[in-house]
Backbone bond lengths (Angstrom), bond angles and torsions (degrees), N, CA, C in turn:
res aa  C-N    CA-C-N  psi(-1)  N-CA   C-N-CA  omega(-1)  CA-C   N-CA-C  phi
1 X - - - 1.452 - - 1.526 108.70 -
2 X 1.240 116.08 136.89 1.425 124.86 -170.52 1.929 103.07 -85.82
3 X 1.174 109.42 161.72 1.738 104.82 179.02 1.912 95.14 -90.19
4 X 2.156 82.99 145.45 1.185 107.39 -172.14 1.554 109.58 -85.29
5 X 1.193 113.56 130.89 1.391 115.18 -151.85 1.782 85.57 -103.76
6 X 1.729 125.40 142.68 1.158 135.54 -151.80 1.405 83.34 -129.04
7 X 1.547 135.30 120.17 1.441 121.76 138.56 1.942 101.22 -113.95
8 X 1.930 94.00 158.57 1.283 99.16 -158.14 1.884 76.95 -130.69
9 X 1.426 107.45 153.87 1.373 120.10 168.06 1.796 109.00 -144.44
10 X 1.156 100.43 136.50 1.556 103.89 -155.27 1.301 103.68 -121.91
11 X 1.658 109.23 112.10 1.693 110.40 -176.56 1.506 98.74 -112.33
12 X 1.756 116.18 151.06 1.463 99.24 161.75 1.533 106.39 -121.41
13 X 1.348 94.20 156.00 2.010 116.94 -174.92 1.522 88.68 -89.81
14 X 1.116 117.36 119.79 1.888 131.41 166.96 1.278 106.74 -78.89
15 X 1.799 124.78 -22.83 1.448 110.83 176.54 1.206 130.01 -93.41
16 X 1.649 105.22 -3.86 1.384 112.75 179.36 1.550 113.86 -123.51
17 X 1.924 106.29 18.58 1.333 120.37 -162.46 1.646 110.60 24.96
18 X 1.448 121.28 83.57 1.282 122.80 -174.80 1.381 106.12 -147.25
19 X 1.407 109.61 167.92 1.851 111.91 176.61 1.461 100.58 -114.40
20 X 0.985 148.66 145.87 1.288 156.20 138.81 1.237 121.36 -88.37
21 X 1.249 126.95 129.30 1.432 120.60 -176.03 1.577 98.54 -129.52
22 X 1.327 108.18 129.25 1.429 105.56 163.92 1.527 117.51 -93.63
23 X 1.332 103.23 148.98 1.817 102.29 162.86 1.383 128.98 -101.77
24 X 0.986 128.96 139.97 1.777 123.68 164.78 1.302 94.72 -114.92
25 X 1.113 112.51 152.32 1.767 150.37 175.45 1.112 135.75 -107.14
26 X 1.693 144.25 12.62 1.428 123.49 162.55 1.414 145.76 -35.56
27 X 1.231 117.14 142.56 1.214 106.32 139.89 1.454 128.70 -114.22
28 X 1.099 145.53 162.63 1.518 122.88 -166.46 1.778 113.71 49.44
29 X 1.663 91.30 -129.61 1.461 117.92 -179.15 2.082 94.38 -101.00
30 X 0.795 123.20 9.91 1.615 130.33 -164.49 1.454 107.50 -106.36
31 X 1.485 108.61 104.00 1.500 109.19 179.16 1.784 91.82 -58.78
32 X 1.913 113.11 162.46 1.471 111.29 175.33 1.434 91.43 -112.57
33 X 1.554 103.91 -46.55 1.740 111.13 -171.30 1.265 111.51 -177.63
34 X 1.758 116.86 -167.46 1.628 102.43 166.10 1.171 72.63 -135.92
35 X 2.038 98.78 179.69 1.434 106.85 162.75 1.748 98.67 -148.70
36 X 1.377 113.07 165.02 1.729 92.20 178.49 1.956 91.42 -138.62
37 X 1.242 107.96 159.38 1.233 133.52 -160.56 1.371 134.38 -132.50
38 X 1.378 123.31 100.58 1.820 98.14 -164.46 1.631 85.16 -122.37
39 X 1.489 97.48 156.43 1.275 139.29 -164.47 1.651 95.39 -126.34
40 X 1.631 82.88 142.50 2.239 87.50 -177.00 1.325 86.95 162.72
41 X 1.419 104.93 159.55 1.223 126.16 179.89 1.568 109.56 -71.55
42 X 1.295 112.32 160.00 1.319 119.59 -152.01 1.826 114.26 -90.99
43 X 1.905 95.59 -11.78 1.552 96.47 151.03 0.996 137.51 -54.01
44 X 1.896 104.09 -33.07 1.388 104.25 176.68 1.689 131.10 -118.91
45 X 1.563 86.64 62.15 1.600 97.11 178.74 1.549 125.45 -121.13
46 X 1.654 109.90 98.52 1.300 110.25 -160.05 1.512 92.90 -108.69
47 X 1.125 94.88 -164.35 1.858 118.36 -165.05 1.523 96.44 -85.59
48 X 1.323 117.11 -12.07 1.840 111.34 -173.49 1.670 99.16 114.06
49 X 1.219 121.16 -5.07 1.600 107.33 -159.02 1.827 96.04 -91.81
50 X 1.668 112.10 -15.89 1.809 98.68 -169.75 2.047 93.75 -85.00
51 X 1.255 112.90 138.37 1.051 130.46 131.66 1.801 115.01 -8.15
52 X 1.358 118.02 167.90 1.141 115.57 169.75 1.986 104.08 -103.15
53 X 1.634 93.85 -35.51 1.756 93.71 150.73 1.243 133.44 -28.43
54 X 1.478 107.49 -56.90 1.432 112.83 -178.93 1.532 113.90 -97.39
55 X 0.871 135.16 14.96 1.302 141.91 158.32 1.672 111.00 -87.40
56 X 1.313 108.60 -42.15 1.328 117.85 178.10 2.002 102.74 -63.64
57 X 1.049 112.59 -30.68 1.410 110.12 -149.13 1.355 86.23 -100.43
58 X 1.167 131.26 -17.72 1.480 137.76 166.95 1.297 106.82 -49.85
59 X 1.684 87.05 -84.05 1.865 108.95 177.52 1.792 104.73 -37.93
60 X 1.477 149.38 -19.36 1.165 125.94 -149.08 1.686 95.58 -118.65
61 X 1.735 121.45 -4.61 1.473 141.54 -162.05 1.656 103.38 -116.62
62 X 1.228 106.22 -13.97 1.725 105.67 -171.22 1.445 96.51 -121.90
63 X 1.190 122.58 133.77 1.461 131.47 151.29 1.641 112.86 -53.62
64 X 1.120 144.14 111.98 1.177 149.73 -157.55 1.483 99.17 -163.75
65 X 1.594 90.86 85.34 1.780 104.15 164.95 1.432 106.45 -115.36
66 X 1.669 131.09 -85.17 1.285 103.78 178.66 1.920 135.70 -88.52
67 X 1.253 98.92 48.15 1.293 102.81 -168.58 2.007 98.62 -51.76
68 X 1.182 92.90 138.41 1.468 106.40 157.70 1.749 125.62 -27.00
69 X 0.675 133.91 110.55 2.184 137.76 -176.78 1.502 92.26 -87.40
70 X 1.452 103.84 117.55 1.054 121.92 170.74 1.899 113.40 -127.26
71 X 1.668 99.84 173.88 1.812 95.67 -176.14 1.536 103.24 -124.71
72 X 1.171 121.08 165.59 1.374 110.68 151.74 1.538 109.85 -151.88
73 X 1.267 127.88 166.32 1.808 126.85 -176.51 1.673 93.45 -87.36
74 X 1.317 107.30 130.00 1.611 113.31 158.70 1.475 116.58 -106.01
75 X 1.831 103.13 -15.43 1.363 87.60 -178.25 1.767 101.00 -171.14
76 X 1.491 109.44 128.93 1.570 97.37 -153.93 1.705 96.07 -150.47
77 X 1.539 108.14 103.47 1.820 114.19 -155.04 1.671 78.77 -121.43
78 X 1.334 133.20 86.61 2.081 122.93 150.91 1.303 99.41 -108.16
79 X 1.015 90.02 158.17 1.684 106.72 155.88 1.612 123.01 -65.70
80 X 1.129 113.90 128.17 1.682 129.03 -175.58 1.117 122.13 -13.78
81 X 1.413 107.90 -47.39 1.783 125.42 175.70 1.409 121.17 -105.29
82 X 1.255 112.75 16.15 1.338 110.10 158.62 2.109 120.26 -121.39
83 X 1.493 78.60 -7.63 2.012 92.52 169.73 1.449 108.69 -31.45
84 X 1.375 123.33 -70.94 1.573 119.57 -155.01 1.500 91.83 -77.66
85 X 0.747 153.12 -67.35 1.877 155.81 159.50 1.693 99.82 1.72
86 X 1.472 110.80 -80.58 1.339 123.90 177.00 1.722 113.99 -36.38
87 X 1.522 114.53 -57.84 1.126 125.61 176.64 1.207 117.99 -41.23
88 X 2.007 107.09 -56.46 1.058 89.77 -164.96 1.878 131.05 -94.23
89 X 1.677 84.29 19.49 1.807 102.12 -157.09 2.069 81.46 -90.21
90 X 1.447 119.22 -18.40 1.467 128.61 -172.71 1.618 89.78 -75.41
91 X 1.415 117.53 -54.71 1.353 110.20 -162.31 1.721 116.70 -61.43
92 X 1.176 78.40 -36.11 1.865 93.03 -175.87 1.610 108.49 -54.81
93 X 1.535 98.44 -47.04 1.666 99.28 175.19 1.481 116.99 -57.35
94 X 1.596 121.00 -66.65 1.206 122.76 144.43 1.486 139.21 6.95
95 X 1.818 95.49 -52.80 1.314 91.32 159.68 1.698 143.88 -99.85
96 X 1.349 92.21 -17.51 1.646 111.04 163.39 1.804 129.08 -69.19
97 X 1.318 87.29 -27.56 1.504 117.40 160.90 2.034 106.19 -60.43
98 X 1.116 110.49 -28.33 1.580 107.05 -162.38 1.336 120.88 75.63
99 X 1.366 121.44 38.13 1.983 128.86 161.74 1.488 82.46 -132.51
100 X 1.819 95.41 136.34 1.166 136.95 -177.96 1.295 107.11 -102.97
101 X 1.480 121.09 -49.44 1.551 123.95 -174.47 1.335 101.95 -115.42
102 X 1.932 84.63 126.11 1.368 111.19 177.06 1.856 112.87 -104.51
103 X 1.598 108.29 104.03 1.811 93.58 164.56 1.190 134.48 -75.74
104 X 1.007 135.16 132.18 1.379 123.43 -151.18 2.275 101.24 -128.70
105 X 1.115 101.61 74.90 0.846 88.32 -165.54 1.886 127.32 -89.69
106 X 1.277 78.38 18.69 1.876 102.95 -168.98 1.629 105.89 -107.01
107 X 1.047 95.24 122.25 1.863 101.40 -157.41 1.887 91.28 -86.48
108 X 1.971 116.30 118.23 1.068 99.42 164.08 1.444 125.28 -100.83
């Protein structure tokens, strides 16, 4: 098996002060998958149900300077046999990045 080559592209959301990072997955010429990732303080980490409205209106009512940087998966498409590989090439970033806690709320 050839090494799975990771590119990451990093947008940020201004209403939910967050980073999103997407992943792509090759190997070779062979897409594997993507996956995408947001980063944000740990006030603002819900289940998916707030709005970006109400996240914003959160963020503008709470003092939120050093809240904790946390991650969570919003969206995570590999192929079967490259899942734990993918995962763990995300975590590694994750951690060089400086976030320690990963939510993982996407069952692989």
């Amino acid at each position: 098996m050839n090494a799975l080559e990771m590119k990451v592209m990093p947008s940020f959301q201004e209403g939910s002060c967050s980073i999103l990072f997407s992943f792509y997955f090759q190997e070779e010429e062979k897409k594997i998958g993507e996956a995408v990732i947001c980063t944000c303080s740990e006030a603002f980490f819900t289940d998916g149900n707030q709005t970006e409205m109400e996240m914003s209106v959160a963020f503008m009512s709470e003092n939120i300077h050093c809240e904790k940087k946390i991650a969570y998966l919003k969206e995570f498409q590999v192929m079967d046999e490259y899942k734990q590989d993918s995962m763990g090439r995300i975590q590694d970033f994750l951690r060089i990045i400086g976030i320690s806690e990963f939510k993982e709320p996407y069952v692989l």
